[in-house]
C-alpha positions in Angstrom: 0.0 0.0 0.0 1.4 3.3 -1.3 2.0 5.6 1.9 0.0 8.9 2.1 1.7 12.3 1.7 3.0 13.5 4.6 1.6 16.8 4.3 -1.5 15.4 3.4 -1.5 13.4 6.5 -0.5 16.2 8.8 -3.6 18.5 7.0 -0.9 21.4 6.0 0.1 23.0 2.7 3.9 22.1 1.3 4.6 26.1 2.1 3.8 25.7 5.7 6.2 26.9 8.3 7.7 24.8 10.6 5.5 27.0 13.4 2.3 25.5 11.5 3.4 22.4 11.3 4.2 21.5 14.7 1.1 22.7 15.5 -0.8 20.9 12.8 0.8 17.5 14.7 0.0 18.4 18.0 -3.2 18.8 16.7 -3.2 15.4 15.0 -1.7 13.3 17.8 -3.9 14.2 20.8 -6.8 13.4 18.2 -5.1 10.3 17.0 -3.6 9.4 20.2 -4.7 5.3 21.4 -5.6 6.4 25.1 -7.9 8.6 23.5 -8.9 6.4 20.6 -9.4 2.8 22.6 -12.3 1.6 20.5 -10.6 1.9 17.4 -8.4 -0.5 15.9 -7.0 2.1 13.3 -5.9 4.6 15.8 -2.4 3.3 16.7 -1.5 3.2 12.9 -3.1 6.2 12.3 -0.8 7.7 14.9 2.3 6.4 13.8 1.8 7.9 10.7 0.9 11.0 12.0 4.7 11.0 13.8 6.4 9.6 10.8 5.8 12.4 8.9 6.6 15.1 11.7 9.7 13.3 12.0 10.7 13.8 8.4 9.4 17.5 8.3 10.5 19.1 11.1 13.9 18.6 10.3 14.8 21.3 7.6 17.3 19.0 5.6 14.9 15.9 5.4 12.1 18.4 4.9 13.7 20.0 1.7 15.0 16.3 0.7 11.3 15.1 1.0 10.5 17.8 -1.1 12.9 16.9 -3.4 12.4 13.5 -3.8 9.6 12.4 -1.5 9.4 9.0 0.0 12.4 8.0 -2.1 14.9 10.1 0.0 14.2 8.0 3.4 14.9 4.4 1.6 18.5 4.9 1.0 18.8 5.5 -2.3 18.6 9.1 -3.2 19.2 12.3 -1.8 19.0 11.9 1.7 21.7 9.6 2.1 20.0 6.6 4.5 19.5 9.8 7.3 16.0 9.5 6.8 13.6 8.8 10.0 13.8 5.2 9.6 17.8 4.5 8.5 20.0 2.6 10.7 17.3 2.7 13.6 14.6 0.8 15.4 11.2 1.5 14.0 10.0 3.1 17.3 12.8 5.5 17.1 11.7 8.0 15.3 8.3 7.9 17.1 10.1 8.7 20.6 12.0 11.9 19.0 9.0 13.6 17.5 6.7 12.9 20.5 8.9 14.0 22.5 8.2 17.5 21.6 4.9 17.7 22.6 5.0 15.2 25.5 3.5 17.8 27.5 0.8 19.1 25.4 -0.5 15.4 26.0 0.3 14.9 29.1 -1.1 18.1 29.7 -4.8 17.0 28.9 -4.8 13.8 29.8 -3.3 14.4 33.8 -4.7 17.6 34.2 -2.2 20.4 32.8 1.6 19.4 32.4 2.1 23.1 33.4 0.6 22.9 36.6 4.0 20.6 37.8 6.0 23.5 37.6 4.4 24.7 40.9 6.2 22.1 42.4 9.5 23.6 41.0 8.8 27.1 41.5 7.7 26.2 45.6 10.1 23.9 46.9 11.0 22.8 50.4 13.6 24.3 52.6 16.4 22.3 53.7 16.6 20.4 56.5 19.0 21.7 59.5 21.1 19.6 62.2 22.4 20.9 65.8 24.4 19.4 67.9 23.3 19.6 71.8 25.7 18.6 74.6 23.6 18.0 78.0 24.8 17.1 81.2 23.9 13.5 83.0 21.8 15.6 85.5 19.9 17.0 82.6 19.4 13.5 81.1 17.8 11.9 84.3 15.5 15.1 85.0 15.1 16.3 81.5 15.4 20.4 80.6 14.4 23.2 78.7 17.5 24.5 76.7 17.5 27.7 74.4 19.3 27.3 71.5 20.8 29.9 68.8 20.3 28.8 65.0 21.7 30.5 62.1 19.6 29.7 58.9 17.9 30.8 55.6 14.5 32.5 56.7 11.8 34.0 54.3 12.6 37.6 53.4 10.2 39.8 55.1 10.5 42.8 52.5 8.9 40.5 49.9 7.4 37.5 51.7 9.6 34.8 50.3 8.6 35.8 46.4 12.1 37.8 45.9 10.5 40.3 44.0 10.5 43.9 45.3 7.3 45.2 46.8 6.1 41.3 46.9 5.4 41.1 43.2 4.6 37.6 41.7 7.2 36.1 39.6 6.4 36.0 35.8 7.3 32.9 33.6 10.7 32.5 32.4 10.7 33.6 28.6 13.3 30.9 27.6 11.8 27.9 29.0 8.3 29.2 29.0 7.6 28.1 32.4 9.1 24.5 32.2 12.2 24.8 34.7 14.1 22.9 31.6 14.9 23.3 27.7 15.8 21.0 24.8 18.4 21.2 22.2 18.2 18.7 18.7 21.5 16.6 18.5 21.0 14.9 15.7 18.0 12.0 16.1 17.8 12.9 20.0 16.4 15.6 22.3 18.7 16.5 25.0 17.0 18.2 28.1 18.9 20.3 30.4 18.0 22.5 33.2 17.5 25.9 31.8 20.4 28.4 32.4 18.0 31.9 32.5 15.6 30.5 36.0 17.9 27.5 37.0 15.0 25.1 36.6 12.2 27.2 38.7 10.5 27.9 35.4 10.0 31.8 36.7 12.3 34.8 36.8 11.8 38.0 38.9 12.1 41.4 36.8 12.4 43.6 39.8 14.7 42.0 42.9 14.1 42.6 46.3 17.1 44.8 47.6 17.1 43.1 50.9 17.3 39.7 49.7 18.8 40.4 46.4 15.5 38.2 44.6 16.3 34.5 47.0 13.3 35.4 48.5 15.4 34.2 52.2 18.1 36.1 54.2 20.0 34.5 56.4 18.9 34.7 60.3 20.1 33.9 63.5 16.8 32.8 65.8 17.0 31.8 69.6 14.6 28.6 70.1 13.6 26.8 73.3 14.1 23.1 73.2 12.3 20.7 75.5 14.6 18.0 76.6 12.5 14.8 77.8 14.0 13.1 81.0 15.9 9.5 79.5 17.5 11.0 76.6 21.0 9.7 75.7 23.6 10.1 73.0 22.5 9.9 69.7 19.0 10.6 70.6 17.0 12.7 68.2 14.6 15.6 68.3 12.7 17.0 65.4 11.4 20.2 64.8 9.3 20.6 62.7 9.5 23.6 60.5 12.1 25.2 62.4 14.7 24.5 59.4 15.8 26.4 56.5 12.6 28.6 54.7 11.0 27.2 51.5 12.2 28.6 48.4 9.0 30.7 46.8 6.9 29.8 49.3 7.8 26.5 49.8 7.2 25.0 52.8 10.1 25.3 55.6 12.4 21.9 56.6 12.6 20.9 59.6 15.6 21.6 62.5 16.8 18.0 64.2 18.5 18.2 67.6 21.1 15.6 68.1 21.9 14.5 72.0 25.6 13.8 72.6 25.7 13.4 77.0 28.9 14.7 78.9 30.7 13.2 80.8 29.9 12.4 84.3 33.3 12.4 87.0 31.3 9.8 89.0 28.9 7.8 86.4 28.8 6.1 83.5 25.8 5.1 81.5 25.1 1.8 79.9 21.6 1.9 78.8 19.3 2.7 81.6 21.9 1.3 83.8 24.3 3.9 85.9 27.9 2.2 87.1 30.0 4.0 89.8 33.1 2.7 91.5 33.2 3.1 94.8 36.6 2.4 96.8 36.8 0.7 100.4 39.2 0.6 102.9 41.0 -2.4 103.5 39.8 -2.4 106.9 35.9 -1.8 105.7 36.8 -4.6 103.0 38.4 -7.3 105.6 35.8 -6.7 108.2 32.6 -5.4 106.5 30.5 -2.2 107.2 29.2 0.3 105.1 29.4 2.8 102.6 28.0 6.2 101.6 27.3 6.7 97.7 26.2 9.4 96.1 23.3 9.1 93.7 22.2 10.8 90.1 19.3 12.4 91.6 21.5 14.3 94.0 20.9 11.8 96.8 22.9 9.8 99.0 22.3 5.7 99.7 23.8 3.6 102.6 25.4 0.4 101.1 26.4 -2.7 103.1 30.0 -4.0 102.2 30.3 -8.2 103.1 33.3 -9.2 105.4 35.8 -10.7 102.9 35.4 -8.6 100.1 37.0 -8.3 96.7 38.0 -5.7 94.2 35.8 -6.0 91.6 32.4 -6.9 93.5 29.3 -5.3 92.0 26.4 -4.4 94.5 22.5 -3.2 92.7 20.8 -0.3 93.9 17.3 -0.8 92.2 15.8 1.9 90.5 18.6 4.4 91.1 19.9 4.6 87.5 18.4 6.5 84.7 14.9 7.1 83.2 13.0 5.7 80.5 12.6 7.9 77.7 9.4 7.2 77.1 8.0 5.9 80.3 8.0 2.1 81.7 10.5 3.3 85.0 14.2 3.1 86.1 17.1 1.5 85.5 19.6 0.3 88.4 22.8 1.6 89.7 25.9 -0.7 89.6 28.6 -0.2 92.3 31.8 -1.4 91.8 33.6 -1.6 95.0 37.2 -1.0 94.3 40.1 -2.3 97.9 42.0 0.1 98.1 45.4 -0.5 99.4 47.0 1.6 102.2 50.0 3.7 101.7 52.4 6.1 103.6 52.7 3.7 106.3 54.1 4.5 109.8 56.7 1.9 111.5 54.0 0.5 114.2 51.4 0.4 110.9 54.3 -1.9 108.8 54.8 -3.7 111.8 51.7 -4.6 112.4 50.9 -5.5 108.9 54.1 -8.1 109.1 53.0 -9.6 112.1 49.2 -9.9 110.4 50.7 -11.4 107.1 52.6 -13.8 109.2 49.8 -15.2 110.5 47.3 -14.9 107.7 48.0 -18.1 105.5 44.3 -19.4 106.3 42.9 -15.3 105.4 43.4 -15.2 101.9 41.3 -18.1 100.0 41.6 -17.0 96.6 45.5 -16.4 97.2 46.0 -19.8 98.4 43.5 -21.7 95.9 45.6 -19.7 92.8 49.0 -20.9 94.0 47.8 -24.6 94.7 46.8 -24.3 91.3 50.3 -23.0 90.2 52.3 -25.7 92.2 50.0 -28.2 90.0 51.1 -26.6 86.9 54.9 -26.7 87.3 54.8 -30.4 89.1 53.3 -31.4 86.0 55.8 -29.8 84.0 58.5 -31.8 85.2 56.9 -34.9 85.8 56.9 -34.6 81.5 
């Protein structure tokens, strides 16, 4: 079957500008486009055709070869030198090009006006923000309100975030007529880049705000007032929300996330909800037992008993005396460590007294004796090898 004239398929005269004849396709393939057509069979032909022959005409070299030769210059033989629409590439190819150019004209009616998603570049959302906050232990078990200083992009109040002087609306960009982006022809493809005059917002302001030189934000320094919940730790997180950096053209602001990093506590460490504390004891406390003072996160004191016999290393549980939940569901416990401390700066009686005790302490010292019992095992069985 002979193919149709392309002219005559697009509905244009052979002295039609290229103007008329893209919009004699446009035209053509929203009427002719299958989603619109699903009843008829003939519709996705129809439309291929309809793109074949923008393909060949909005080109001015294949359009003046066509002219020149017709269908003959797009099957390799004449004129156009196998550059045709279909030479050297997949039938679908030269549909993707020419539709390309009026994706969103489509689009545009079938989704409800491709336009209308340049709102989303021209209002975009602020930046999120992050601050460091170094709290004390004693803030972490009772929680706190902190003020904090933030330095941050916040909407221009000469022109109410717009960037245009006296608050003016922006007006579309006359490059990419509103599209944030523009296309250059390289050969068979359309390249898309962002365009250079609006940097992709798709609007331009003709008269600047002096005080924010047309960003529509200035950069501020705010005090806020944090509430810091009793149980927090390090690497806890707090959001607030839209406290970050102002939306660009009214956008809507990010949001400001306080990060927890604890201090470090001279008498406690934290593990969890759990609080340790080592707590030395006098050899004399340790050897005959009593008790302890120890101080407690809350600012309190507790009594501990200390067992007769002691050792270095011996963990005692004070229930419900470490740190908070963070969201509810109670305590933790504190751990004490007791530590034997061994005396020094002896006087002569104290030494003396110390080598008459060790003389007579062979029986006083269990896991001394057990350890060398052990020992005098290992080496007899050395040499009995």
């Amino acid at each position: 079957m002979a193919k149709r004239d392309f002219y005559d398929v697009l509905g244009v005269s052979r002295g039609a500008s290229a103007d008329d004849i893209k919009k004699a396709y446009r035209k053509k393939a929203k009427e002719l486009h299958p989603d619109r057509n699903a009843d008829n069979p003939d519709a996705e032909s129809s439309f291929k055709e309809v793109n074949e022959a923008y393909e060949a005409l909005k080109d001015p070299e294949k359009k003046a070869a066509y002219d020149r030769f017709g269908h003959a210059a797009f099957e390799g033989g004449m004129g156009g030198g196998g550059r045709g629409p279909g030479a050297g590439m997949h039938p679908g190819a030269g549909f993707s090009s020419a539709f390309s150019d009026v994706f969103e004209d489509l689009f545009g009616d079938f989704m409800g006006g491709a336009r209308g998603g340049n709102a989303r570049q021209r209002a975009s959302r602020g930046s999120d923000l992050r601050y460091n906050l170094r709290v004390s232990m004693e803030e972490a078990f009772s929680g706190v309100q902190k003020s904090i200083r933030v330095a941050s992009l916040a909407t221009c109040d000469s022109c109410n975030g717009s960037g245009a002087e006296g608050g003016a609306e922006p007006v579309s960009c006359p490059t990419c007529g509103g599209m944030g982006k523009v296309r250059a022809q390289q050969g068979f493809f359309t390249v898309e880049r962002t365009c250079p005059t609006c940097g992709g917002l798709g609007q331009i302001v003709k008269n600047p705000c002096k005080a924010c030189g047309g960003a529509g934000r200035v950069e501020k320094e705010r005090t806020l007032s944090v509430n810091i919940p009793a149980g927090v730790e390090t690497g806890t997180r707090i959001r607030l929300s839209g406290e970050g950096e102002a939306g660009l053209r009214g956008g809507p602001a990010g949001d400001l996330y306080i990060f927890i990093e604890l201090r470090e506590h001279e008498l406690f460490q934290r593990e969890g909800l759990d609080l340790h504390c080592r707590v030395p004891v006098s050899f004399g406390t340790a050897a005959l037992g009593g008790e302890v003072e120890v101080p407690t996160i809350d600012g309190g004191r507790s009594r501990v008993k200390v067992p007769a016999g002691v050792q270095s290393g011996k963990l005692l549980r004070l229930r419900g005396k470490g740190m908070p939940a963070l969201r509810g569901g109670g305590f933790g416990d504190m751990m004490i460590e007791l530590v034997v401390e061994t005396p020094v700066n002896l006087t002569a009686r104290q030494k003396e007294l110390l080598r008459e005790f060790e003389s007579m302490s062979e029986n006083n010292n269990p896991e001394g004796s057990s350890f060398f019992s052990k020992v005098r095992s290992f080496w007899d069985g050395m040499t009995g090898n």
